[in-house]
C-alpha positions in Angstrom: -21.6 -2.0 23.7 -19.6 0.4 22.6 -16.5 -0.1 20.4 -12.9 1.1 21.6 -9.6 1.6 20.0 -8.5 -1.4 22.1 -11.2 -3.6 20.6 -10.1 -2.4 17.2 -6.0 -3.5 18.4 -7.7 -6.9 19.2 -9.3 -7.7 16.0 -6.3 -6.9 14.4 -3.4 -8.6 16.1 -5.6 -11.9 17.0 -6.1 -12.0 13.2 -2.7 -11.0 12.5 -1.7 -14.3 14.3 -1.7 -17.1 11.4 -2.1 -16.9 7.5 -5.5 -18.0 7.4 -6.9 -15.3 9.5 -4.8 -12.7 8.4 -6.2 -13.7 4.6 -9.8 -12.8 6.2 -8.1 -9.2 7.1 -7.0 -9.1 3.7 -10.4 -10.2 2.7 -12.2 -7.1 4.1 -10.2 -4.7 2.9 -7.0 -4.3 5.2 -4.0 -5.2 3.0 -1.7 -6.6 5.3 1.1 -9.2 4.2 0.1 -13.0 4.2 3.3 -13.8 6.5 5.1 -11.5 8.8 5.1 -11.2 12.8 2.8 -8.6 14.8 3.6 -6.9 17.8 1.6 -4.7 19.9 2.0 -2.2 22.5 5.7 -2.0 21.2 7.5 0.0 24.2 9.8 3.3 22.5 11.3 4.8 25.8 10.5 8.4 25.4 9.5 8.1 21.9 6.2 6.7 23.4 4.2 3.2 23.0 3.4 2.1 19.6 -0.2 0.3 19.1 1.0 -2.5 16.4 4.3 -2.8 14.7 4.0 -5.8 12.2 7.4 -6.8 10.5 8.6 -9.5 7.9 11.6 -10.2 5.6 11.8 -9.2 2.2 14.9 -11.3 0.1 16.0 -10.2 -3.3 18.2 -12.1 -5.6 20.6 -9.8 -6.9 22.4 -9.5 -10.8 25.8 -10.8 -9.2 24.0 -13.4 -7.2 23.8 -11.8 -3.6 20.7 -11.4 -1.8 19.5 -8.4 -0.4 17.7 -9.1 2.8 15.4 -5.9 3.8 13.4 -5.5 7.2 9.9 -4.5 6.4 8.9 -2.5 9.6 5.2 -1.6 9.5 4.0 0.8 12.2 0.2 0.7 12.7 -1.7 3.8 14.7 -5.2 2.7 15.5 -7.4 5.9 16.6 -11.3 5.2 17.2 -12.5 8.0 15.2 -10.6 10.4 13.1 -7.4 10.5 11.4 -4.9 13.4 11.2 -1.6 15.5 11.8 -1.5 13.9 15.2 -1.9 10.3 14.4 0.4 10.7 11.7 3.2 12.5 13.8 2.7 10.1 16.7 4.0 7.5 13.4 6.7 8.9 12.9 7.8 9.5 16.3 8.2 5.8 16.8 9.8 5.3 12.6 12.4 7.7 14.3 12.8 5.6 17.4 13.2 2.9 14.9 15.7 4.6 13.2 18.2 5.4 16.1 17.9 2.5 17.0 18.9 0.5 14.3 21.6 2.8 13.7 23.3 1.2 16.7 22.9 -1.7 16.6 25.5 -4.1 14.6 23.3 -5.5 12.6 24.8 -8.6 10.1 21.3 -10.2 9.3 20.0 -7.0 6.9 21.0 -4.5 4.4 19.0 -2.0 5.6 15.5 -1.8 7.1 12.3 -0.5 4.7 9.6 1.3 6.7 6.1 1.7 6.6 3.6 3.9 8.1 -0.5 2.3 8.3 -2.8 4.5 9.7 -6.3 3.0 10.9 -9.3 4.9 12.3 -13.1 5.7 12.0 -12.8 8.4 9.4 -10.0 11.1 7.8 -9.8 14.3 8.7 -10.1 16.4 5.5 -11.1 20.0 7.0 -9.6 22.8 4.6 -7.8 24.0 8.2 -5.9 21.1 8.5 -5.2 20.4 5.0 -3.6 16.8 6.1 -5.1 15.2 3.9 -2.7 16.9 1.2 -0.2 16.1 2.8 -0.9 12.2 3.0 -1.0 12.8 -1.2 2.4 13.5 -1.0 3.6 10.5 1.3 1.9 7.7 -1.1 4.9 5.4 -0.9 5.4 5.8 3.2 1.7 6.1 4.5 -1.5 4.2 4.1 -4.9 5.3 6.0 -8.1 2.5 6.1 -10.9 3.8 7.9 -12.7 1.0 9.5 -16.9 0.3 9.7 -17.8 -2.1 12.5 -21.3 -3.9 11.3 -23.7 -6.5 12.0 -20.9 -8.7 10.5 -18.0 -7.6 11.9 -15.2 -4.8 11.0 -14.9 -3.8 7.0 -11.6 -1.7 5.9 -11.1 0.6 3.2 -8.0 2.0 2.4 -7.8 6.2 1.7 -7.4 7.5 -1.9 -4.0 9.5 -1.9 -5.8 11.9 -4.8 -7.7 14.2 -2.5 -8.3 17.6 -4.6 -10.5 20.5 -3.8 -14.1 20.5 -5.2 -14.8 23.1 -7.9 -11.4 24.4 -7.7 -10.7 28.0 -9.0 -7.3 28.9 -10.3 -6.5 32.5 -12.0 -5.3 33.3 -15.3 -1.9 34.4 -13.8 -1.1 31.1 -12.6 -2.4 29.2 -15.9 0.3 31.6 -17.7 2.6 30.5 -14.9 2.6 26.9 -16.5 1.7 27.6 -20.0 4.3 29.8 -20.3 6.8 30.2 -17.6 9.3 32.6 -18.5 11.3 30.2 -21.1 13.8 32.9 -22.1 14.9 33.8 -18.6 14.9 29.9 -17.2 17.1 29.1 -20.4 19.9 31.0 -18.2 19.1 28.4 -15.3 19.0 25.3 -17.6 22.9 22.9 -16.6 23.1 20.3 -19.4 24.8 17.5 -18.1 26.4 14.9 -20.9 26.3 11.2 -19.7 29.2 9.1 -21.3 27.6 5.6 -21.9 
């Protein structure tokens, strides 16, 4: 039998359904939050159809004695083999959905919402054409990627370093100067000092 995206959406909501079973995702390797309500198949209009969209309530205690009540919003795109640009943009087509959205509604329950973007599939694609594994480096604090193994025992998750480099990179001696030395008389002229009164 083959394995589909579909039977990858499964595994994942009907685990994502209690705390127990959501602590066995957790367990191999997916890093989802113990509490928190999935949905699936999450309908954008003409942003398009979402696979998962898991969301929970985050509630600070603030130094005046507020709270700040945040809306995690977690959009998950499953793809049964690789990861890239498309998966990625597909993302944050529906985080943009999300966004109009919540910008019209009249909202007294949170502050603001917090989004997330997870992406889950077979493998990443880290060809030097599409170079979008670079730019996933530089979205550590918005995007996640777990590739998935289904085994013998079931389906194992492992979440995607965001320090991809180059192996054996070359660099020339121009651009070494560059940083070594970078022109300090002429950037003086650029340098504002700005004077904080405390």
């Amino acid at each position: 039998m083959e394995f589909s995206e579909k039977d990858l959406e499964d595994i994942i909501f009907d685990a994502s359904q209690n705390f127990e079973t959501r602590g066995d995702l957790v367990d191999r390797g997916l890093d989802l939050p113990l509490y928190g309500k999935m949905y699936r198949q999450v309908n954008f209009g003409t942003y398009g159809i979402a696979d998962l969209i898991n969301v929970w309530i985050e509630s600070t205690i603030l130094d005046n004695g507020f709270v700040s009540r945040l809306l995690n919003i977690e959009i998950i795109e499953l793809k049964k083999d690789t990861i890239g640009n498309k998966a990625l943009n597909q993302a944050c087509r529906y985080l943009k959905a999300i966004r109009v959205l919540w910008d019209g509604l009249d909202n007294t329950h949170f502050d603001d919402i917090l989004p997330h973007i997870t992406l889950i599939g077979s493998n990443i694609d880290n060809s030097n054409e599409s170079s979008f594994v670079f730019l996933y480096n530089e979205l550590e604090n918005w995007v996640d990627i777990y590739s998935y193994k289904y085994k013998y025992d079931g389906i194992w998750f492992e979440k995607e370093s965001h320090s991809w480099q180059k192996s054996n990179p070359t660099f020339t001696t121009e651009l070494k100067n560059l940083l070594l030395n970078p022109g300090v008389s002429e950037l003086k002229q650029c340098v504002t000092i700005k004077h904080y009164k405390k």
